[in-house]
VOPAGU-2260 file (C-alpha; in pm, 1 decimal, decimal comma):
REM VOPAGU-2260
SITE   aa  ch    i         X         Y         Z
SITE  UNK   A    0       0,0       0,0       0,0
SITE  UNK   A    1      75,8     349,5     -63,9
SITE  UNK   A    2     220,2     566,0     247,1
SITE  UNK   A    3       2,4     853,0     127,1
SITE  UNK   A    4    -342,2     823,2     -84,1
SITE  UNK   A    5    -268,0    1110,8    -302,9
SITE  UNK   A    6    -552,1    1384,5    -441,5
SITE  UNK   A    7    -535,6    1639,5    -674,9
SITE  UNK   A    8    -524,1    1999,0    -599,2
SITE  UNK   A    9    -387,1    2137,0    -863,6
SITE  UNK   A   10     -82,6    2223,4   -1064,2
SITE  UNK   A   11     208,3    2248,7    -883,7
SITE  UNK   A   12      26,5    2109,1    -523,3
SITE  UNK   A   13     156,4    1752,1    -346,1
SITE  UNK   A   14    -129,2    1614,2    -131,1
SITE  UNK   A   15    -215,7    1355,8      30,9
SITE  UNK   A   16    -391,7    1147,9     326,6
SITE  UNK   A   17    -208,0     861,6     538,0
SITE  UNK   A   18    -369,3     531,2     679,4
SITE  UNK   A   19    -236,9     305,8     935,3
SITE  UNK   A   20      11,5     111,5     677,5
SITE  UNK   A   21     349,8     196,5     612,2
SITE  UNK   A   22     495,5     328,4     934,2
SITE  UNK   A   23     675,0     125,6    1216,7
SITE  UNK   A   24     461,8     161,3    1519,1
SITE  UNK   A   25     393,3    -144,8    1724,2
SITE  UNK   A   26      32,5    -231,4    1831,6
SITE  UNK   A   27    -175,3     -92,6    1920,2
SITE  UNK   A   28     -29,4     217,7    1738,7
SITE  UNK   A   29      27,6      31,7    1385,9
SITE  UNK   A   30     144,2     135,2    1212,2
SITE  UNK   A   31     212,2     492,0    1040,4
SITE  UNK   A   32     122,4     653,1    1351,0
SITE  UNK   A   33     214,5    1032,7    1343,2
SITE  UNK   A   34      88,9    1164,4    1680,5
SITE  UNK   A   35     332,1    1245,8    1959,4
SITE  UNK   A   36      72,7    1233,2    2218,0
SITE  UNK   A   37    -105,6     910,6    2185,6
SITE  UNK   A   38     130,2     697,8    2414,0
SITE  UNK   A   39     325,6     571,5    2165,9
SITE  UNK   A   40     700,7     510,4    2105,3
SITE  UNK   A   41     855,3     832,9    2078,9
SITE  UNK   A   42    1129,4     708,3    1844,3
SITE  UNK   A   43     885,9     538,6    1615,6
SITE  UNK   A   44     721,4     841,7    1576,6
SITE  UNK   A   45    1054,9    1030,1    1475,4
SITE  UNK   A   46    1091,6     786,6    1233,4
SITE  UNK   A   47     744,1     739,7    1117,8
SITE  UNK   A   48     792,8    1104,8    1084,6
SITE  UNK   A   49    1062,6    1116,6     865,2
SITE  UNK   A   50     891,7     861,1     633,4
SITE  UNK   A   51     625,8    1165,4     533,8
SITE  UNK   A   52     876,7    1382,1     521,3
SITE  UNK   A   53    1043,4    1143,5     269,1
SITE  UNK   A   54     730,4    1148,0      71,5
SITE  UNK   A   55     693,6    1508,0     110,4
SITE  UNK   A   56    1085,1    1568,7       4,4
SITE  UNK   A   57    1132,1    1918,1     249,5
SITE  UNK   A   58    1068,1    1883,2     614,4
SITE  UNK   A   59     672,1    1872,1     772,4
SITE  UNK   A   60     563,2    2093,2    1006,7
SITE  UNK   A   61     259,5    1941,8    1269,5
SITE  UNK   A   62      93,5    2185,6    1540,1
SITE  UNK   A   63     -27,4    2096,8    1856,6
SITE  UNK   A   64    -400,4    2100,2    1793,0
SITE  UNK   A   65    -609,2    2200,8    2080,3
SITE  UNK   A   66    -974,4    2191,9    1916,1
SITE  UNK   A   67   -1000,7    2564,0    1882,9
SITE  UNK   A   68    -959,3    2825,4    1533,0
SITE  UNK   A   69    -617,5    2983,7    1566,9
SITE  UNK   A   70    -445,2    2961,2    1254,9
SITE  UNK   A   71     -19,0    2964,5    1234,7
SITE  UNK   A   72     120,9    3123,9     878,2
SITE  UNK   A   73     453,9    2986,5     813,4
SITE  UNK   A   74     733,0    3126,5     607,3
SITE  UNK   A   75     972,9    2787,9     626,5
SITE  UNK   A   76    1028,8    2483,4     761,4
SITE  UNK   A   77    1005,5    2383,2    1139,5
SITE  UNK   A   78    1290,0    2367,3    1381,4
SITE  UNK   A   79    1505,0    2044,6    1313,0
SITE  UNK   A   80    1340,9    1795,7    1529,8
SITE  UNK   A   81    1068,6    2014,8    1649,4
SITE  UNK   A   82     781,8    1751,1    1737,5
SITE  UNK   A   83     536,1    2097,2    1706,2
SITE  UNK   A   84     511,1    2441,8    1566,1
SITE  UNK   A   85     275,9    2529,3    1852,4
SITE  UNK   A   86     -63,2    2515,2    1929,3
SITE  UNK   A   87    -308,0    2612,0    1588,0
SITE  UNK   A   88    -569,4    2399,4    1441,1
SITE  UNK   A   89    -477,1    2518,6    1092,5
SITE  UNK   A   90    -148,5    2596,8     926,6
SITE  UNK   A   91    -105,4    2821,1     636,5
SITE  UNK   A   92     210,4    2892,0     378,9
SITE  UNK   A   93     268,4    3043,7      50,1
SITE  UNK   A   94     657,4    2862,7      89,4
SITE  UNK   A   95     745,9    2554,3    -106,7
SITE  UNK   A   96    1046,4    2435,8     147,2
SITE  UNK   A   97     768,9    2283,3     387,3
SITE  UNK   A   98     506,9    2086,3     390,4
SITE  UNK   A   99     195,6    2111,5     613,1
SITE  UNK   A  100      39,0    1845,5     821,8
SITE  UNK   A  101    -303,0    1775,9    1016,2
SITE  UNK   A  102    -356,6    1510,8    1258,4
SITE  UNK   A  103    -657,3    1330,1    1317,5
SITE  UNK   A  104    -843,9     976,6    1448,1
SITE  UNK   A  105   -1169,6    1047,6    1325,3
SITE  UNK   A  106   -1157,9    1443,4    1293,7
SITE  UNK   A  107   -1202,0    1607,8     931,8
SITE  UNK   A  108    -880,9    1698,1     792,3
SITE  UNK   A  109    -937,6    1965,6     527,6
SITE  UNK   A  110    -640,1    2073,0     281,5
SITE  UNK   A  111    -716,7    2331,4      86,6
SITE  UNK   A  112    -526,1    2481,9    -200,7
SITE  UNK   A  113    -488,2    2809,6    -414,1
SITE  UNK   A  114    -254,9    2692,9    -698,0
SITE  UNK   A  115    -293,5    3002,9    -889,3
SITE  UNK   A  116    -147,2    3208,9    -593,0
SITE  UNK   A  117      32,6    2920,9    -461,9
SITE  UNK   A  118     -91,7    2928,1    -107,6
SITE  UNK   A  119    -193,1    2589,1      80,1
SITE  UNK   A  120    -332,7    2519,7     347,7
SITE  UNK   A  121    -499,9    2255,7     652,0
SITE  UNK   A  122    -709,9    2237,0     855,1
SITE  UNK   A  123    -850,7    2043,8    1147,4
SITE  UNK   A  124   -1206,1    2029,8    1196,6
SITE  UNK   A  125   -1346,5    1814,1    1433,0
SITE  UNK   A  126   -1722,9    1944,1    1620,9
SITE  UNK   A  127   -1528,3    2191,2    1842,7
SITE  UNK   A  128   -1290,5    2297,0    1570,8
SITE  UNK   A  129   -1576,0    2327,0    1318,7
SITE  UNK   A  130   -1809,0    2514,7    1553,4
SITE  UNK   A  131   -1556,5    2740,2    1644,9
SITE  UNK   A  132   -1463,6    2879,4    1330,9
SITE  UNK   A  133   -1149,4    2686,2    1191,1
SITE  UNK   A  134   -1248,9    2652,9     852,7
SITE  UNK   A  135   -1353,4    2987,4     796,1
SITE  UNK   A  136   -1056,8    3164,1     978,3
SITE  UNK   A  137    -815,1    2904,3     749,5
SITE  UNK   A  138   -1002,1    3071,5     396,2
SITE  UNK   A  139    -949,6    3426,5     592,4
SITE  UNK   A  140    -549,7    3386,1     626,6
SITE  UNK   A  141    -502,9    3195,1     279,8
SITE  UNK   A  142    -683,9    3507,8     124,4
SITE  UNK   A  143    -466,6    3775,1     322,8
SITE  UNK   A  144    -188,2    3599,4     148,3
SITE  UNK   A  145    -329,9    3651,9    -233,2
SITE  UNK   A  146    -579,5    3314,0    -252,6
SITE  UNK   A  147    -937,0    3362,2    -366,3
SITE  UNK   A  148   -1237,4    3161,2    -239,5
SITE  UNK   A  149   -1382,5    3104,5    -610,0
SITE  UNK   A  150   -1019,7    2961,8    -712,8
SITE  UNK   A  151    -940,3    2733,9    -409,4
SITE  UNK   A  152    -963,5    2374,2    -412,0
SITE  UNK   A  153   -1066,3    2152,9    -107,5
SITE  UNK   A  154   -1061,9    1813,3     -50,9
SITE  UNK   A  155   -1195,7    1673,1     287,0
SITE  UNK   A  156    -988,6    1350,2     399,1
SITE  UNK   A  157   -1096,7    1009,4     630,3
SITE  UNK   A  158   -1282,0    1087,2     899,1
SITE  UNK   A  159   -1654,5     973,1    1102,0
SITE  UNK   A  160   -1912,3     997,9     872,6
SITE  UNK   A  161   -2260,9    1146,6     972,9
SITE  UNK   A  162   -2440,4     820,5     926,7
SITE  UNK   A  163   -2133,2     697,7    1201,0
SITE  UNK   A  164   -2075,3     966,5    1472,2
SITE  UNK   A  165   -2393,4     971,6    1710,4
SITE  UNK   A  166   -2449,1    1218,0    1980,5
SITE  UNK   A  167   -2693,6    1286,1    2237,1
SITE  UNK   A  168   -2981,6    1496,1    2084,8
SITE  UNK   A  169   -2934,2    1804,3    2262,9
SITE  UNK   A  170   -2514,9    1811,8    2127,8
SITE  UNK   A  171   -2684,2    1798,1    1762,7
SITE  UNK   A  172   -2905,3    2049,9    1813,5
SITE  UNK   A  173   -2594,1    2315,7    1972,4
SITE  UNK   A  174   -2392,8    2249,9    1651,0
SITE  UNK   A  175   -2689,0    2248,5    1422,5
SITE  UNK   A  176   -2771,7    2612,1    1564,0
SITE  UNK   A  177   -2412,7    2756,2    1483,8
SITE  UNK   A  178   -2366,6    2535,2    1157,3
SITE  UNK   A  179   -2706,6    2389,0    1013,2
SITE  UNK   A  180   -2613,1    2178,5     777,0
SITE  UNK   A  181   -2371,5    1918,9    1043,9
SITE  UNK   A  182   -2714,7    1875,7    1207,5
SITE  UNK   A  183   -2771,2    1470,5    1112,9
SITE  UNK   A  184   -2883,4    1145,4    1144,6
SITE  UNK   A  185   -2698,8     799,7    1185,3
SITE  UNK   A  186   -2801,5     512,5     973,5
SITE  UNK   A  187   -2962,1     371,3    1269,1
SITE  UNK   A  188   -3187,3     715,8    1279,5
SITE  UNK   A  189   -3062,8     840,8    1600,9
SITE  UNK   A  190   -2906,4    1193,1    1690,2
SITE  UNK   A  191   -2558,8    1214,4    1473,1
SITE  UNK   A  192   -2325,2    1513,1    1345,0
SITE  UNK   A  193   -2230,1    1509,6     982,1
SITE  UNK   A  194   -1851,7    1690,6     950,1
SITE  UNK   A  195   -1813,8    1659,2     602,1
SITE  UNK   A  196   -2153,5    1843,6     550,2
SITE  UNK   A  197   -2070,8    2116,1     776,3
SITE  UNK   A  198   -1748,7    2177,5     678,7
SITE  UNK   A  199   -1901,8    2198,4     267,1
SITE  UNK   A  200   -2169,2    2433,2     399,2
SITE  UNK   A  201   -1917,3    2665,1     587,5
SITE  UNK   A  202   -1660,5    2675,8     291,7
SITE  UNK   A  203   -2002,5    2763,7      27,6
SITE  UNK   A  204   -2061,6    3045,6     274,6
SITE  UNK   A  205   -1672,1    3169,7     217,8
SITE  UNK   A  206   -1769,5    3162,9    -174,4
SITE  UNK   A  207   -1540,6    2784,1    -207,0
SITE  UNK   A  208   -1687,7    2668,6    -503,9
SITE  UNK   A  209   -1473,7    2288,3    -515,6
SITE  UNK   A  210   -1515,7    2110,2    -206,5
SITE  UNK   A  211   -1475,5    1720,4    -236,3
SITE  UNK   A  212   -1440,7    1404,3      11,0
SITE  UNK   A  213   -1278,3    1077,3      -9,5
SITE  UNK   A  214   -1569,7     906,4     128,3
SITE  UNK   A  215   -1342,8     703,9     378,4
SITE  UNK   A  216   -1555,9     683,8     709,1
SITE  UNK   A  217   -1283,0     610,1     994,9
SITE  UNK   A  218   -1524,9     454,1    1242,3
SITE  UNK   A  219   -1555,1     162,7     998,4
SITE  UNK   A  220   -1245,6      85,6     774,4
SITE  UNK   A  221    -931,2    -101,6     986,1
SITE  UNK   A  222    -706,2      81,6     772,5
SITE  UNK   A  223    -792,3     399,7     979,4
SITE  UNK   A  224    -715,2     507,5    1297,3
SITE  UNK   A  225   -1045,5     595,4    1546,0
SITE  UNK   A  226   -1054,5     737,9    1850,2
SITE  UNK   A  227   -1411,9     663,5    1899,7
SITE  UNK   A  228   -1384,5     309,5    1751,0
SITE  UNK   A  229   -1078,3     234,6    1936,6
SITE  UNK   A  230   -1047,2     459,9    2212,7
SITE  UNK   A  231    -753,2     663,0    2378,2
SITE  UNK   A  232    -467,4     402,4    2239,5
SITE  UNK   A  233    -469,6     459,0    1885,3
SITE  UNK   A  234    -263,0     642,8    1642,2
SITE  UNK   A  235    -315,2     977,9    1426,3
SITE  UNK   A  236    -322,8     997,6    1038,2
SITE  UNK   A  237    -256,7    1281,2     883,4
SITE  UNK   A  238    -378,5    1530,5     606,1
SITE  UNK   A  239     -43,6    1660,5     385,4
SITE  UNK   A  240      -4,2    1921,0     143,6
SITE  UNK   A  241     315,4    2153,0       3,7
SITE  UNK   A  242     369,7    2355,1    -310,6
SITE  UNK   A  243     651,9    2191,3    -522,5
SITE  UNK   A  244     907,2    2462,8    -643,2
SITE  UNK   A  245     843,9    2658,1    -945,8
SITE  UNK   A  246    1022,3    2487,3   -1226,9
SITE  UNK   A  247    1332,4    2755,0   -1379,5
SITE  UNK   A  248    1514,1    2814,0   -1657,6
């Protein structure tokens, strides 16, 4: 298996979303686990690390994602063995010696791309994240640095489907109040939140004309991690994207 699923996002974009194959992590972590904070070997992290940053070719930069909207631009690369860039829930460049990575268990992970303007972009959008804000404040700093909403292209990677992610009624109704269109039902016709749909509604509202999924629902493929499926001792995937250099001469 591949160690990234690639997607396109345009010329001159690298993108990508990572399973649980190809990494080094013992179980329960197997095996391309990416998160530092999941109890897991901190050295097969590092090198599960570098492995994406292989695939990438220029060094990755991960946040420490706290659930919230604050978005990090970066100019360059991270720190040489810098586990985080600090706490954001979306990261932001318009440089092509980094790439940019999301981390999530059953989260959305958004990537977003402006290859006109050459400005990418992720995001992490779980309930809280999506609630909050994170998608629109994401489109906000990709525009401040030259992107447009009707040119940028979105793709929305594995994560819990609304037919899989039930929650009590009166949870469904909060989020449905701030963000309508999450408001859902599971197959089973109880009380559920729908990310992907959110997340589609709240990028229409920014004017995002291209918003697409990969229709992987984490709760119920084994070649995800899920935090709800699984519980606390499970690994992160990751969203990746980066702007490959501008070909001279």
């Amino acid at each position: 298996m591949n160690l990234v699923d690639e997607v396109e996002l345009g010329e001159g974009v690298r993108a990508g979303f990572t399973g649980r194959h190809g990494g080094v992590s013992a179980p329960p972590w197997d095996g391309l686990n990416l998160g530092v904070h999941v109890g897991d070997d901190l050295d097969a992290v590092a090198r599960n690390r570098e492995l994406l940053a292989g695939w990438a070719g220029v060094p990755v930069a991960f946040a420490t994602q706290v659930h919230g909207a604050r978005v990090r631009v970066l100019d360059g690369p991270p720190e040489p063995d810098a586990v985080s860039v600090g706490e954001a829930d979306a990261l932001v460049t318009a440089g092509s010696t980094l790439a940019l990575a999301v981390l999530v268990a059953d989260c959305a992970p958004v990537l977003l791309a402006d290859s006109t303007a050459r400005v990418v972009a992720v995001a992490h959008a779980g309930r809280a994240g999506l609630v909050a804000g994170v998608v629109q404040a994401t489109v906000e700093a990709m525009c401040r640095l030259g992107a447009s909403p009707a040119r940028l292209r979105v793709v929305v990677g594995p994560c819990i489907a609304g037919r899989s992610y039930e929650v009590p009624a009166e949870l469904r109704d909060q989020v449905g109040a701030l963000v309508p269109a999450a408001a859902a039902t599971t197959d089973r016709g109880t009380p559920a939140i729908d990310l992907v749909a959110g997340v589609r509604s709240v990028l229409a509202g920014c004017g995002v004309p291209q918003v697409s999924w990969t229709g992987v629902d984490t709760l119920r493929t084994d070649d995800a991690f899920s935090h709800r499926r699984d519980g606390p001792a499970t690994g992160r995937s990751a969203g990746i994207v980066r702007l490959l250099p501008v070909a001279t001469g």
